[in-house]
SENU-377432 format. One record per residue (C-alpha): x, y, z. Coordinates in steps of 0.25 Angstrom, whole numbers, padded with zeros to 4 digits, always signed. Example, Ala and Ser with C-alpha at 12.3 -4.5 7.8 and 13.67 -1.06 7.14 Angstrom:
// SENU-377432
+0049-0018+0031
+0055-0004+0029
//
This chain:
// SENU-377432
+0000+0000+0000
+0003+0014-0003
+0014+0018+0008
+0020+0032+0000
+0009+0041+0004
+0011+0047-0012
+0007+0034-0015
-0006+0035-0008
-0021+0039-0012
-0027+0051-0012
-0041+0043-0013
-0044+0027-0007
-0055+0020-0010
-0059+0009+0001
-0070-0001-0004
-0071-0016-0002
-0071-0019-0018
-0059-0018-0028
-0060-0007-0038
-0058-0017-0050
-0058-0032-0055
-0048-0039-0054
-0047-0049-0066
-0037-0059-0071
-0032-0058-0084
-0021-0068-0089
-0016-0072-0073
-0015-0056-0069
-0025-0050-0061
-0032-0036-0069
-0040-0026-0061
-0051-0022-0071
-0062-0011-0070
-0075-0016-0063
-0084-0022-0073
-0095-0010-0070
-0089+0004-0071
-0104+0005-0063
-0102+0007-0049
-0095+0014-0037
-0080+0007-0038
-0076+0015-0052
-0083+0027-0047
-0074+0027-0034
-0062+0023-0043
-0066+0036-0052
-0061+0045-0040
-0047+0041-0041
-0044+0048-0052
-0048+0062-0042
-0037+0057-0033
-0020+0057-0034
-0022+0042-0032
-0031+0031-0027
-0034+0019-0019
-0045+0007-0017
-0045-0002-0005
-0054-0014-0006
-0050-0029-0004
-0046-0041-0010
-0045-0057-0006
-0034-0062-0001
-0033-0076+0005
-0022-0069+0014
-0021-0055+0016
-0008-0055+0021
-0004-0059+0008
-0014-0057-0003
-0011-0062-0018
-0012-0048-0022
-0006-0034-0021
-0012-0026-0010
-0011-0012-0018
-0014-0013-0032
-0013+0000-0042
-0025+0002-0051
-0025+0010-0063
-0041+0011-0071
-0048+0022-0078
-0048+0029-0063
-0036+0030-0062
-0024+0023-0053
-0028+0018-0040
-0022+0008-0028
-0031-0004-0024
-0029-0007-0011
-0035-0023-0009
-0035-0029+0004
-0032-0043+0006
-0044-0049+0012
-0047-0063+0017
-0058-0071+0010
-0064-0071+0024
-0061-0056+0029
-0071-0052+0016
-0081-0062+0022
-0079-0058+0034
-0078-0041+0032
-0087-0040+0019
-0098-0052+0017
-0098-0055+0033
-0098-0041+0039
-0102-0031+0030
-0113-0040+0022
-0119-0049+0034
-0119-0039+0046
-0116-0024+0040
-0125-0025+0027
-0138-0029+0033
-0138-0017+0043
-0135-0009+0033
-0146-0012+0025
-0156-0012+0037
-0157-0027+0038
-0154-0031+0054
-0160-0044+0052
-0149-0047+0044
-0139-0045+0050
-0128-0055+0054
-0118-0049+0066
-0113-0064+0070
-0102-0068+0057
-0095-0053+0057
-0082-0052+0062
-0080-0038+0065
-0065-0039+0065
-0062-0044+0050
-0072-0033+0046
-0063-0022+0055
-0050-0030+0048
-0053-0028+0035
-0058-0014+0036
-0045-0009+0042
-0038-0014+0031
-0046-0008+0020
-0043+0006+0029
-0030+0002+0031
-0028+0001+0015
-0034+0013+0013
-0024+0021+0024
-0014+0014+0016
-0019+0021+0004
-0023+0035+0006
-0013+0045+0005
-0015+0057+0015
-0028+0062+0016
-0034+0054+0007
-0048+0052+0004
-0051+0035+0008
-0065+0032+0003
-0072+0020+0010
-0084+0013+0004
-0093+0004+0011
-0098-0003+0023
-0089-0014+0025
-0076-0005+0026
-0085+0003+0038
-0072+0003+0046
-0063+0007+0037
-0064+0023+0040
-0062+0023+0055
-0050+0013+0052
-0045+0022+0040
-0048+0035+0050
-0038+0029+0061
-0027+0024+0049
-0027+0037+0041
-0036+0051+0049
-0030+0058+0037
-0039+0052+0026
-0054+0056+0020
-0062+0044+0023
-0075+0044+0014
-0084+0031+0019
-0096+0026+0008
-0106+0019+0012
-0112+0011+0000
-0124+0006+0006
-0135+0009+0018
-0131+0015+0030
-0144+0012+0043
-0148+0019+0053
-0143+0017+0067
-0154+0007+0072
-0146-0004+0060
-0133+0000+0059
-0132-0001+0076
-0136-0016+0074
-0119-0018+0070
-0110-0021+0082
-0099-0012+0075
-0107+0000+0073
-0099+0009+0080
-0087+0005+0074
-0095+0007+0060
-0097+0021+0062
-0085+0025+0069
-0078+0021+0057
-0087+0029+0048
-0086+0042+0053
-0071+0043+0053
-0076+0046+0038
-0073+0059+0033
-0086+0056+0024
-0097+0043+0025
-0106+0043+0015
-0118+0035+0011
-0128+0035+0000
-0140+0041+0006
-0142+0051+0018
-0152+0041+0024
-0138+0032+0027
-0131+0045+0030
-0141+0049+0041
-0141+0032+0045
-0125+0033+0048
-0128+0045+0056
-0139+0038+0064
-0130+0028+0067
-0118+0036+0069
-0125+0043+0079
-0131+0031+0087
-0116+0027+0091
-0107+0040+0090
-0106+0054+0094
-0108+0060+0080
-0113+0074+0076
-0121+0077+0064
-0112+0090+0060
-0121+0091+0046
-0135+0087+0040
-0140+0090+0026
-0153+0089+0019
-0153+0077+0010
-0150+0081-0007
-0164+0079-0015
-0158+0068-0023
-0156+0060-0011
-0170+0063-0005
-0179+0054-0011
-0193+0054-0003
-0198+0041-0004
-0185+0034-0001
-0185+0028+0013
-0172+0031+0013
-0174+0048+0011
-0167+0058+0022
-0171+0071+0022
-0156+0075+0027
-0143+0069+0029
-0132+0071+0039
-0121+0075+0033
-0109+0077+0043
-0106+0071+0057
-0094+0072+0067
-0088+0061+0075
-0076+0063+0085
-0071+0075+0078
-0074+0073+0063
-0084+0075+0053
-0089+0065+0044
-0095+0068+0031
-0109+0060+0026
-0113+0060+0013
-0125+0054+0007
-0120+0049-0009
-0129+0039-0015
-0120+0029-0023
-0124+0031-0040
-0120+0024-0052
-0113+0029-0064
-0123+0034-0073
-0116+0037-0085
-0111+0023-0086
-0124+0015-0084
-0130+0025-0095
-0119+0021-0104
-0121+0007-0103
-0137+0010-0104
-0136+0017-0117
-0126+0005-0123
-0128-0005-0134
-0127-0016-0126
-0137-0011-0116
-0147-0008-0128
-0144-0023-0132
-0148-0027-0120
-0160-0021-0118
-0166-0023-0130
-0163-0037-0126
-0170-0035-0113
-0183-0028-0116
-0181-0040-0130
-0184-0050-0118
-0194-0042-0109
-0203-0039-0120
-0215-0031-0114
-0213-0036-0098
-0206-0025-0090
-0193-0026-0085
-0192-0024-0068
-0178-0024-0064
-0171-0027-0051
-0156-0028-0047
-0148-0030-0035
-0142-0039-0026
-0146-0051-0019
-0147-0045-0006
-0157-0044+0005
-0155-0028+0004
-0161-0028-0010
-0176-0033-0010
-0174-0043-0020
-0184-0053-0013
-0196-0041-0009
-0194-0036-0024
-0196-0049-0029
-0209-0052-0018
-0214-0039-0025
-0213-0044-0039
-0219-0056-0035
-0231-0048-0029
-0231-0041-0042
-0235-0051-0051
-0244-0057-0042
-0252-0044-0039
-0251-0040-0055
-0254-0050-0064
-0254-0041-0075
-0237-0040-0071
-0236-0054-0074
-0227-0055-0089
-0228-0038-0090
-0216-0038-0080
-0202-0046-0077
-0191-0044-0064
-0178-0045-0067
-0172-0046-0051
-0155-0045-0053
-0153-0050-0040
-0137-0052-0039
-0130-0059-0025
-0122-0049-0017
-0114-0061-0012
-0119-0075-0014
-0112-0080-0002
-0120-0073+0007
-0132-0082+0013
-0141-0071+0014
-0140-0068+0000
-0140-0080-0004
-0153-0083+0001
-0161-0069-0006
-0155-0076-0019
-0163-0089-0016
-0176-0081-0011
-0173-0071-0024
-0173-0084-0033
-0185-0092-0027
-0195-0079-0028
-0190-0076-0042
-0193-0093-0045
-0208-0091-0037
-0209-0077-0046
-0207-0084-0058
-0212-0096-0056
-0226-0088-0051
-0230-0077-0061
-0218-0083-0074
-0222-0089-0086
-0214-0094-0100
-0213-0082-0107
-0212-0073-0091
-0202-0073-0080
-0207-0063-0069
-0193-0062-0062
-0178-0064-0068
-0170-0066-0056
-0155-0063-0059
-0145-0066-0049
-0132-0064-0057
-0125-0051-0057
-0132-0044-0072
-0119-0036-0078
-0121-0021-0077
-0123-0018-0093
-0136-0029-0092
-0142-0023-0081
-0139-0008-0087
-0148-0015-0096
-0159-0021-0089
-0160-0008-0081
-0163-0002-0097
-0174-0012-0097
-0180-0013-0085
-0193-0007-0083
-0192-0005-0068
-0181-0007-0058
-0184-0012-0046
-0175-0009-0035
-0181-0011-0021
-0168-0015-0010
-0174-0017+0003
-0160-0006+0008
-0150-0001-0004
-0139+0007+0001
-0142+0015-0013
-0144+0004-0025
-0137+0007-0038
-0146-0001-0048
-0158+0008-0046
-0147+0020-0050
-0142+0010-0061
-0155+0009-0065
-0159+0024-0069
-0145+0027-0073
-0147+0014-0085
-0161+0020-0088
-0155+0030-0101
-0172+0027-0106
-0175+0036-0095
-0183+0026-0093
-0186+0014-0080
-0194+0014-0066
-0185+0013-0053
-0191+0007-0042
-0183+0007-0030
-0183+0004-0016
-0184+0015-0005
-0174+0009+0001
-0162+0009-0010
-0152+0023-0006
-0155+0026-0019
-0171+0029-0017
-0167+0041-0012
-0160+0047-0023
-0168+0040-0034
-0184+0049-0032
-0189+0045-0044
-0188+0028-0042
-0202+0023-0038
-0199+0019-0023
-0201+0006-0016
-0202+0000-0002
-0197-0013-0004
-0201-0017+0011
-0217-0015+0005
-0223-0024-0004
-0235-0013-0008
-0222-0004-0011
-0214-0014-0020
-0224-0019-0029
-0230-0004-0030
-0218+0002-0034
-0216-0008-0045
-0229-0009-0050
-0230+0007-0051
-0214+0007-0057
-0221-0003-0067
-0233+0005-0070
-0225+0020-0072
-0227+0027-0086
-0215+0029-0095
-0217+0046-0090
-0214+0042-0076
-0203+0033-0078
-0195+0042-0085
-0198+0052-0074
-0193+0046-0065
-0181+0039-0072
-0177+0053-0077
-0175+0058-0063
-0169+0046-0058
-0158+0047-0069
-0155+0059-0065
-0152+0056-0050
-0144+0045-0053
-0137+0052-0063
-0134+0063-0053
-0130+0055-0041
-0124+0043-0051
-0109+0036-0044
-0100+0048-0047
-0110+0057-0038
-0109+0048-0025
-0094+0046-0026
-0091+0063-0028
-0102+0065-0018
-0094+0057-0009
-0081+0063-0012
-0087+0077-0010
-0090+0074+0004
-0076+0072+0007
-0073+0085+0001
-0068+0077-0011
-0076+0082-0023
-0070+0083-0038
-0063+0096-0035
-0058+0090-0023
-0054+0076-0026
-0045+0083-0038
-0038+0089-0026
-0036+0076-0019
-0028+0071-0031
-0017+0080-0025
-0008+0073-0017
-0010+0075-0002
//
């Protein structure tokens, strides 16, 4: 690692995913751009080029970290620029223990609101504080004086306070990619404290919404002498009234033991411009032509995400089901096609949603199907992103109702494929990104007299309506689209274009 301090970033990147694929090519391993230029890692890497230099920490497999079969530091050089990864040798066991253990079995329930699920006795709470001080020890190693060390996500929670203690002359920015609860929930973990002590030795936390702004601060408050130095009115684009997740204001700054820690509400977008490139392609016309070839006259309803029980899949498909029984005159008008895709298939409480997903899409079928029509196509495979660009071109109404979504992308991925102008959005009240997206005709996927409603009126909407509402909903997600979050982010470290061009000085 960096020891020569001219030899350090100006800008490090922490997150537990490497910033390319590695792929092997004539016995010598390549690092190739990820497959999809859609999505946050190149939109994070796209800020190198701001900065004198760079740097990425995440982690890598190693049957023995002391002496991994790899280089530690490795130099990257991509469209964004050159860049130092940093990989940390973890154990097959420390990733089960830190990642699918800790932070999927105990922290993701609670963070998503779902007690019942949540499974205390497996964590070990000492590999999850191990390998947290070693992605903050990396990034100590990387930073050059002053330097701006960007954190992302829930499972490195300790990583600020350890970074703090290593390295008090840093910027530390801390995201947090999905919900945030109230007090009440996020007390429920024995390590809570710990948590949020970490937290705020943030120069800046942010979040996609206020309401898990304001939720952090409930929490914060429950358990710590923090004062709320600043409150603001929440923006109009991130005030949506019929969300359940609206706020009316968000607190903005707090102090603990002698600091101030920025908050900032940034919803997560998608990049636009690419999604409508892809849209307008030849290859996406073929497709759809071939699409609405096999539909014929039957509406296309589309729904896509992951085999978790965060996600709704089994009330949307119970909904569908009431659907066609309650409205005969659906039956062969109308066809579900449920992308339903395993988060990790060696997770039993996943497994088991894929089981209960397939046995009510068989009953579906095998109730209201005939030769010529199948009411549901279940898909449980991952649908390469220039098919689904097309399938969103095609479908008539996507149906997007997650049970707790810290934002959700695809409804956004929807509106931005929509170049026609054209679609119905249904989405749930509970997704952060209801509160941004006004113009969606809103769900509650916990009422059955809301579900089937929404989608029988997104169903019924004139082509006047539709493109009403498609129109503004372009626009929002045009506005607020990936680049928006990720300078809005910056800009509350002080660190907006004009100022990140200055950080490209050496300190």
């Amino acid at each position: 690692m960096p020891s020569d301090p001219k030899e350090r970033s100006n800008l490090v990147i922490v997150y537990h995913r490497q910033p390319y694929e590695e792929v092997e090519v004539d016995g010598k391993i390549e690092y190739h751009e990820n497959k999809s230029p859609n999505g946050i890692v190149p939109t994070l890497k796209s800020f190198f080029g701001r900065f004198d230099k760079g740097a990425w920490v995440a982690w890598k497999n190693s049957d023995d970290p002391a002496h991994p079969d790899f280089e530690r530091v490795v130099e990257i050089s991509d469209a964004y620029g050159t860049y130092n990864v940093s990989r940390l040798p973890l154990t097959p066991e420390q990733v089960t223990s830190f990642y699918h253990v800790t932070s999927k079995e105990a922290f993701w329930p609670i963070l998503h609101g779902f007690k019942e699920r949540y499974n205390y006795d497996p964590v070990d709470w000492s590999t999850f504080r191990e390998v947290n001080w070693a992605f903050a020890e990396a990034a100590a190693a990387e930073a050059a004086e002053g330097a701006v060390v960007w954190v992302h996500d829930y499972n490195l929670w300790l990583v600020p306070g350890y970074l703090r203690t290593l390295r008090p002359d840093v910027k530390i920015s801390f995201f947090h990619h999905t919900p945030f609860p109230g007090a009440d929930i996020f007390n429920v973990l024995p390590w809570r404290k710990e948590i949020l002590e970490s937290l705020l030795a943030c120069d800046v936390v942010g979040f996609h919404i206020p309401r898990y702004v304001n939720n952090f601060v409930s929490a914060a408050r429950s358990l710590l002498e923090v004062d709320t130095q600043k409150r603001e009115k929440v923006k109009p684009e991130l005030n949506n009234q019929t969300s359940a997740l609206s706020e009316q204001s968000v607190v903005t700054e707090l102090a603990y033991e002698g600091r101030t820690v920025r908050l900032a509400a940034s919803p997560v977008g998608v990049d636009v411009e690419y999604i409508e490139n892809l849209a307008k392609s030849e290859e996406t016309a073929k497709k759809l032509a071939e699409i609405r070839e096999n539909q014929g006259d039957r509406r296309l309803i589309l729904s896509v995400g992951r085999t978790d029980y965060t996600k709704g899949g089994i009330e949307q498909l119970e909904s569908y089901e009431r659907l066609l029984e309650n409205h005969p005159e659906l039956r062969d008008k109308i066809q579900l096609m449920h992308v339903s895709v395993a988060a990790n298939a060696n997770m039993t409480a996943y497994q088991q949603i894929q089981e209960d997903l397939e046995s009510m899409a068989g009953r579906i079928n095998g109730r209201f199907g005939s030769f010529e029509w199948q009411p549901l196509v279940l898909i449980s495979r991952p649908v390469p992103f220039k098919e689904l660009v097309a399938y969103y071109r095609a479908a008539d109404v996507a149906w997007i109702t997650p049970l707790a979504d810290g934002m959700n992308l695809v409804c956004k991925e929807y509106c931005a494929a929509r170049t026609d102008g054209d679609g119905v959005l249904v989405l749930s009240e509970f997704a952060g990104a209801a509160v941004e997206i006004a113009t969606a005709v809103p769900t509650n996927p916990f009422s059955y007299k809301s579900m089937d409603s929404a989608l029988l009126h997104a169903l019924a909407m004139d082509e006047d309506e539709r493109r009403g509402r498609m129109k503004v909903a372009r626009e929002l997600v045009k506005k607020q689209d990936v680049r928006f979050w990720a300078e809005d982010q910056m800009r509350a470290l002080d660190l907006g274009s004009d100022e990140m061009a200055n950080a490209s000085e050496p300190a």
